[in-house]
C-alpha positions in Angstrom: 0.0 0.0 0.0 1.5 3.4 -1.1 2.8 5.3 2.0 0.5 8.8 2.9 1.8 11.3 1.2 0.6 14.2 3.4 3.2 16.9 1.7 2.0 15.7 -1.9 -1.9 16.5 -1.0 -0.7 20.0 1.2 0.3 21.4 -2.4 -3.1 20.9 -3.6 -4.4 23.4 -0.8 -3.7 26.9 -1.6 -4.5 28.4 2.0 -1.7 25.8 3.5 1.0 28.5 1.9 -0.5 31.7 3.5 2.6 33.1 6.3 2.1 34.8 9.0 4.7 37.0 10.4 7.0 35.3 7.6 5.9 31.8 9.2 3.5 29.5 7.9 -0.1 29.1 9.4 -0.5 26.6 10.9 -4.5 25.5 10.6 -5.6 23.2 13.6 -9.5 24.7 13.2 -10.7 21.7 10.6 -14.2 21.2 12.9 -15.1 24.7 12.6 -14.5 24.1 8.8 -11.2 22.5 6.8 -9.4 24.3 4.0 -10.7 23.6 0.1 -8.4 21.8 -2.5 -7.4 23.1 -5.8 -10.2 21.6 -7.8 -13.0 22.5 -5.6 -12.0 26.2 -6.2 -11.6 25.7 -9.9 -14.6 23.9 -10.1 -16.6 26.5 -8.6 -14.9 29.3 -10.7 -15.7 27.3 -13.9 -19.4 26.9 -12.7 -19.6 30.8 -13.0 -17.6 30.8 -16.3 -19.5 28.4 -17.7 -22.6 27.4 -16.8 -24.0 30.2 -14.4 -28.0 29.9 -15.0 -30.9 28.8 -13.1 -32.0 25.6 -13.1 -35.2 23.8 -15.7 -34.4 26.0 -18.7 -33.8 25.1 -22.1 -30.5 26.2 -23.4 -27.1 25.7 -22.5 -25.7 26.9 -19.3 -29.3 25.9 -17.6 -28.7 22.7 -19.2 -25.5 22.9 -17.8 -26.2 23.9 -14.4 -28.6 21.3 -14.6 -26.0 18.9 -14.8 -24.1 19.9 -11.8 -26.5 19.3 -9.6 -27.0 15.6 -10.9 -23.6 15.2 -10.5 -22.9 16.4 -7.4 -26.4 15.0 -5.7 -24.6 11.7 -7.1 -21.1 12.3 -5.7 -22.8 12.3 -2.6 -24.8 9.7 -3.1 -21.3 7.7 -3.3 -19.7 9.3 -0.3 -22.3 8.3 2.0 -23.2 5.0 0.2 -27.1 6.1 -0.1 -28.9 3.5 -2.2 -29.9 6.2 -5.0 -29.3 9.6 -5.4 -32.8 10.7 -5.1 -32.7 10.1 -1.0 -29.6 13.3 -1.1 -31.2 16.9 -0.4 -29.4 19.7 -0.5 -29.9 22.9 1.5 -27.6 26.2 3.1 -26.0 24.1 5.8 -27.0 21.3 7.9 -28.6 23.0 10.4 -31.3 24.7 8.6 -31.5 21.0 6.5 -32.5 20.0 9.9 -34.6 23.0 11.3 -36.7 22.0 7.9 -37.2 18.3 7.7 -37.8 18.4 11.9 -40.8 20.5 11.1 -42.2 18.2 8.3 -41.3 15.5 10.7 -42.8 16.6 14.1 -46.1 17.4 11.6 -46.7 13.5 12.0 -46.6 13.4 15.8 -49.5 14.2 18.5 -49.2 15.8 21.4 -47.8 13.2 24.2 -45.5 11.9 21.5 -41.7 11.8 22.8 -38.4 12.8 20.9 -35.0 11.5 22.3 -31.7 14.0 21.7 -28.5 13.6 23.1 -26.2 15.4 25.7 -23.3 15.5 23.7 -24.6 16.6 20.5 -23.8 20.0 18.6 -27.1 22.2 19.0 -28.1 21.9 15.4 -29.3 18.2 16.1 -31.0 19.1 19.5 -32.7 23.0 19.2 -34.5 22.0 16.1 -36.5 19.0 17.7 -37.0 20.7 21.0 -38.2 23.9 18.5 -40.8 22.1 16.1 -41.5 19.2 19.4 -42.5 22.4 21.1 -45.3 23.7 18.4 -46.9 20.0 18.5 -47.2 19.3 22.4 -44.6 17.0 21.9 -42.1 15.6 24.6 -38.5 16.3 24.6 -35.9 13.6 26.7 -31.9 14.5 26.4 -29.5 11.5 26.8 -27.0 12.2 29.5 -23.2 11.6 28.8 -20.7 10.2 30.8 -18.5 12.8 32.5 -15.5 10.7 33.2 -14.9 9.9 29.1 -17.2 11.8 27.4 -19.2 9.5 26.1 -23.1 8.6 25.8 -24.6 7.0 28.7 -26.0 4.1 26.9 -27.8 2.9 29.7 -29.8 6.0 30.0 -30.4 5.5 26.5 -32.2 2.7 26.6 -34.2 3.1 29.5 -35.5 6.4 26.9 -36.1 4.1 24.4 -39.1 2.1 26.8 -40.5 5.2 26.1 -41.1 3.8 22.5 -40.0 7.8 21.0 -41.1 8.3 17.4 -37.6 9.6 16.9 -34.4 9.5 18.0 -31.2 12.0 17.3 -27.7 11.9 18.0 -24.2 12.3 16.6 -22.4 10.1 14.9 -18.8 12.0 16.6 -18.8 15.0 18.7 -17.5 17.9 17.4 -16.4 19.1 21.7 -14.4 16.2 22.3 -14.0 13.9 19.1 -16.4 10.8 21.1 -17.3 8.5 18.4 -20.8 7.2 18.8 -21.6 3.0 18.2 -23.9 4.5 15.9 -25.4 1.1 14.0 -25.7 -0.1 17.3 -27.7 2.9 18.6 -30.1 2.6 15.0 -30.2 -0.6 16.0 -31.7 -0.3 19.4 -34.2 2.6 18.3 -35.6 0.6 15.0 -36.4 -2.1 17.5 -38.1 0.8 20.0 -40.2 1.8 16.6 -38.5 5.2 16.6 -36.8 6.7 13.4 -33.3 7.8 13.6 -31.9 11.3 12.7 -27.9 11.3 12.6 -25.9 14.2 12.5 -22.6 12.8 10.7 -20.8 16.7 10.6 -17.9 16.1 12.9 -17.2 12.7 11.4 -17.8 13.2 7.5 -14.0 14.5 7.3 -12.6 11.8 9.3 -14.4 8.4 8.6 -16.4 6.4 5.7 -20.0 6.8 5.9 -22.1 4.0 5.2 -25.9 5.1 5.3 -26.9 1.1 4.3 -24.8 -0.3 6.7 -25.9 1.6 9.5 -29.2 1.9 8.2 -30.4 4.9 9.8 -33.5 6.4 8.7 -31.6 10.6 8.3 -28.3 11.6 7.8 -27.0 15.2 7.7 -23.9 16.7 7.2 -22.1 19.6 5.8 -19.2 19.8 2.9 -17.5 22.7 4.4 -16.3 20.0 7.0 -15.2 17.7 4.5 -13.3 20.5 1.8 -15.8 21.6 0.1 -18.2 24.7 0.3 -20.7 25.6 2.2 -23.4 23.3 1.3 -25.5 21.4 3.7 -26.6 17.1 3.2 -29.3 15.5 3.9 -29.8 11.7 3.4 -33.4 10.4 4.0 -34.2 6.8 3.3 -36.8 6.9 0.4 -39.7 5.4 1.5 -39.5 7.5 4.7 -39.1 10.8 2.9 -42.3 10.0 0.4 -44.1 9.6 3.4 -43.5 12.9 5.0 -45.6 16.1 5.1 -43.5 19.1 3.4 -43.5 22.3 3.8 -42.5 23.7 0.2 -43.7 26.4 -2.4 -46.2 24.6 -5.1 -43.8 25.3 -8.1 -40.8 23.7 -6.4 -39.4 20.7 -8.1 -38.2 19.0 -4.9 -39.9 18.3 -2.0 -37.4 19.0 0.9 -35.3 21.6 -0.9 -36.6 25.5 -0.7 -35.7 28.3 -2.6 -32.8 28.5 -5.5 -30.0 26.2 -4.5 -26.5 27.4 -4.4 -25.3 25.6 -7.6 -21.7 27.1 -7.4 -21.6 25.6 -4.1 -22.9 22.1 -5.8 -20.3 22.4 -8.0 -17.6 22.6 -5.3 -19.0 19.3 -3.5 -19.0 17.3 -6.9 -15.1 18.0 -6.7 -15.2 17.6 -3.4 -15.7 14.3 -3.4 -13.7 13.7 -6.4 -10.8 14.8 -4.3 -11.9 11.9 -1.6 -11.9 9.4 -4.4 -8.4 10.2 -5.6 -7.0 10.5 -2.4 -8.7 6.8 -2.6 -7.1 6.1 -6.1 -3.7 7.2 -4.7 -3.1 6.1 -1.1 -6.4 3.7 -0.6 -5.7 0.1 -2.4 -5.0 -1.8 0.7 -8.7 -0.4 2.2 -11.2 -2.0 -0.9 -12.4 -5.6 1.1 -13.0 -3.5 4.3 -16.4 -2.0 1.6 -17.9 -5.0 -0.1 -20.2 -4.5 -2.7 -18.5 -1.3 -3.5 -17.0 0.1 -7.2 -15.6 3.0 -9.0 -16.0 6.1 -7.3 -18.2 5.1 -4.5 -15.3 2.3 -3.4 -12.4 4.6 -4.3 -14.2 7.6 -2.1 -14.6 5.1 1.4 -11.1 3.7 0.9 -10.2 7.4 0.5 -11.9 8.5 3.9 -10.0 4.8 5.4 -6.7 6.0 4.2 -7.1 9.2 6.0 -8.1 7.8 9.2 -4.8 5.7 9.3 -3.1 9.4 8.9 -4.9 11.3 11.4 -4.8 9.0 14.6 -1.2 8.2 15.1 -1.0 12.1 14.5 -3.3 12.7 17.0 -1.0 10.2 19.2 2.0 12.5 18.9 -0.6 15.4 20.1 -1.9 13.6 23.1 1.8 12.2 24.2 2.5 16.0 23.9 -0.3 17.1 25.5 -0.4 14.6 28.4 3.5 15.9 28.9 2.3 19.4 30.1 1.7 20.0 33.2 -1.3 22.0 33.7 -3.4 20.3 30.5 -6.0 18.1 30.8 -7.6 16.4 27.8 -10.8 15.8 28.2 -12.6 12.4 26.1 -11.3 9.1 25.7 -7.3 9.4 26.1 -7.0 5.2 26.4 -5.0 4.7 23.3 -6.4 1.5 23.1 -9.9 3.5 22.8 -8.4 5.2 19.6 -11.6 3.1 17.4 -13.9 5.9 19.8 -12.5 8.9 18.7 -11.7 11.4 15.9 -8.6 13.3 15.8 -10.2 16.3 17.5 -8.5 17.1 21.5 -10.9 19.7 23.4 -8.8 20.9 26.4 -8.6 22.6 29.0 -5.3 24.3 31.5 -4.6 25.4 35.0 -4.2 29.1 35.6 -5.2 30.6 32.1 -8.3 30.3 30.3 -8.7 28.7 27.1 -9.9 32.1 25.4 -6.1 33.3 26.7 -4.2 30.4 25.1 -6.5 30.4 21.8 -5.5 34.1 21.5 -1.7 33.5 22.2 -1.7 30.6 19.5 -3.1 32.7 16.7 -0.9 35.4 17.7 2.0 33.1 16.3 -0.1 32.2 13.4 -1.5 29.0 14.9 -5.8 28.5 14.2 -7.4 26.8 17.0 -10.7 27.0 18.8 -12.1 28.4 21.7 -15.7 27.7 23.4 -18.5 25.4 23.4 -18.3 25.3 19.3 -22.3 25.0 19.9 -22.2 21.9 21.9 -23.5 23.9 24.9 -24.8 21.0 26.4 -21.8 18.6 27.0 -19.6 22.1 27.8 -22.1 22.5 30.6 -22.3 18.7 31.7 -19.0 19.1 32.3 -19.3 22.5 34.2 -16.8 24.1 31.9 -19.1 27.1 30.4 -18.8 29.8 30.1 -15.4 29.4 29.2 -15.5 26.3 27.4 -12.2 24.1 26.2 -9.4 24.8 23.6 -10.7 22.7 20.5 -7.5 21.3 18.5 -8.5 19.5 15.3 -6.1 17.8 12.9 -7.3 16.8 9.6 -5.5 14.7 7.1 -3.7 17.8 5.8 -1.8 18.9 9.3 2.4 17.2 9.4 4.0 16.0 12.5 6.2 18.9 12.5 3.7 21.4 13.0 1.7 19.5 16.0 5.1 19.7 17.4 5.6 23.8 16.6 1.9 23.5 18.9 3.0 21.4 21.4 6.3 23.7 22.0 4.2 26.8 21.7 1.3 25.2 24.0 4.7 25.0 26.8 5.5 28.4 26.3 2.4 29.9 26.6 1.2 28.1 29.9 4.7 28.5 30.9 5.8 25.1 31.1 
């Protein structure tokens, strides 16, 4: 299997070569949003070139435009394995994907009905249910987590699920602390309850395959500015569940769940997106094809992509948390058992004795470092933990960051906390 070529891909990222103070940024801020590739910037600059129009008319560029959003509402279809293209909808981001189908969804509940959200869930898959659950009378339980890991209580989990809920919604990683949900398991346990599933894959969509089948949750929503691509939200919905669903949608519109014009620049720049996946895939990914059976061309190429960049980011993120565990003062907070690795994305939220994590966020990008400061909207597990207001220092590696410049953090981390 070809060795990861980290410094190969880097070239293809034009923001990797911006300096700061004659230095090179250093971008650890991939969950708030990673950098775009070459091709996604071309590709959305040659939508505007050459195929700028609206979408349904009859001559070229419409035609054209018309195309891109085929293509792309394919691409996706591949990257999260959906069993036609048809169950992709595209929207501004995943939250207001979310904000929508939770309306059309809550429009089949009656008031008594229950909803189960989790505790450690960004607030874009927990305000929307308790928003539209609170127009229909319906009944609103939140998961608690586990304080000493970070991770879901699955106990309380099923004792909500007696509750027979008519859905349930929780993350597939946590974009606070990097937990990794059992999340087949969890669709698992709430099919046999009778509740569909909503999953909000945004944290984990740059850092793992997605496999809507084999998981077989009923909703899956995530966004391509996560994964190198624009601004663009997903939204997978199982076929059969979708046709069954109220909408909310002007008369003329030709799809159901998607309002307004969409942004088919933005389409454009997840089509390459996701090409960009696929020949990370074709390049560093042959050893990954049995782990996705059934799988060909773009859509096996794309999950042996996201494989190959797994095996990159977690003995990086190794490095970090040797480095991080080194300090005195630090404490990581998640799943630090490296034999727990399987549980987590590369993503450290922390936290330091004597300065607060607004201070050393501050200091970092100072010396041209990006990192995080905050609850990142995962205000409930912040405040499980009793860390708002303040909230952690959120370090995210994506496939993109070197060895050499988690160690130009880890030095800088030392000097700042002076350590």
């Amino acid at each position: 299997m070809p060795e990861f070529d980290v410094e190969a891909l880097r070239a293809r990222f034009p923001a990797l070569s911006i300096e700061q103070d004659g230095r090179p940024v250093a971008l650890f801020d991939g969950p708030g949003g990673t950098q775009v590739p070459d091709t996604v910037i071309e590709a959305v600059g040659r939508y505007y070139r050459e195929s700028n129009a609206n979408h349904g008319g009859t001559f070229l560029t419409s035609r054209r435009s018309d195309e891109v959003v085929h293509d792309a509402r394919q691409a996706l279809a591949d990257l999260l394995n959906a069993g036609d293209a048809s169950e992709i909808k595209l929207g501004a981001n995943m939250t207001t994907l979310t904000m929508h189908v939770a309306r059309s969804i809550t429009a089949t509940m009656a008031p008594g009905d229950e909803i189960v959200v989790s505790g450690l869930d960004h607030e874009a898959n927990v305000g929307p249910w308790r928003s539209a659950a609170a127009d229909r009378g319906v009944v609103v339980h939140a998961v608690d987590i586990r304080p000493d890991d970070v991770t879901l209580d699955i106990e309380r989990f099923d004792a909500l699920l007696h509750g027979r809920p008519k859905l349930v919604a929780f993350g597939w990683a946590s974009n606070a602390v990097g937990t990794i949900n059992p999340v087949a398991e969890l669709v698992h346990r709430a099919h046999e309850a009778g509740s569909l599933t909503y999953v909000d894959a945004v944290h984990a969509a740059p850092h793992l395959p997605i496999d809507v089948q084999a998981i077989g949750t009923d909703f899956l929503a995530c966004s391509a500015y996560k994964f190198f691509g624009p601004h663009v939200g997903v939204l997978y919905g199982r076929r059969e569940v979708l046709d069954a669903l109220p909408t909310y949608k002007l008369r003329p519109a030709s799809d159901r769940f998607e309002t307004g014009t969409g942004n088919f620049e933005g389409f454009a720049g997840v089509l390459a997106a996701v090409e960009y996946i696929a020949e990370v895939g074709r390049r560093f990914g042959a050893g990954f094809g049995a782990g996705f059976p059934g799988m060909t061309g773009r859509r096996l190429e794309a999950h042996a992509g996201m494989a190959a960049i797994r095996t990159h980011e977690m003995p990086l993120f190794g490095r970090l948390l040797d480095g991080l565990e080194a300090i005195p003062g630090v404490k990581v907070w998640g799943i630090t058992d490296r034999s727990r690795f399987a549980e987590r994305t590369p993503t450290a939220a922390l936290t330091f004795r004597g300065i607060t994590p607004e201070a050393v966020a501050t200091a970092l990008g100072e010396r041209g470092i990006a990192t995080w400061w905050g609850d990142f909207y995962a205000t409930g597990v912040i405040e499980r933990l009793g860390l708002a207001p303040e909230g952690v220092l959120r370090i995210g590696l994506t496939h993109y960051n070197t060895a050499g410049e988690v160690d130009r953090l880890l030095a800088d981390l030392r000097d700042i906390t002076g350590q």
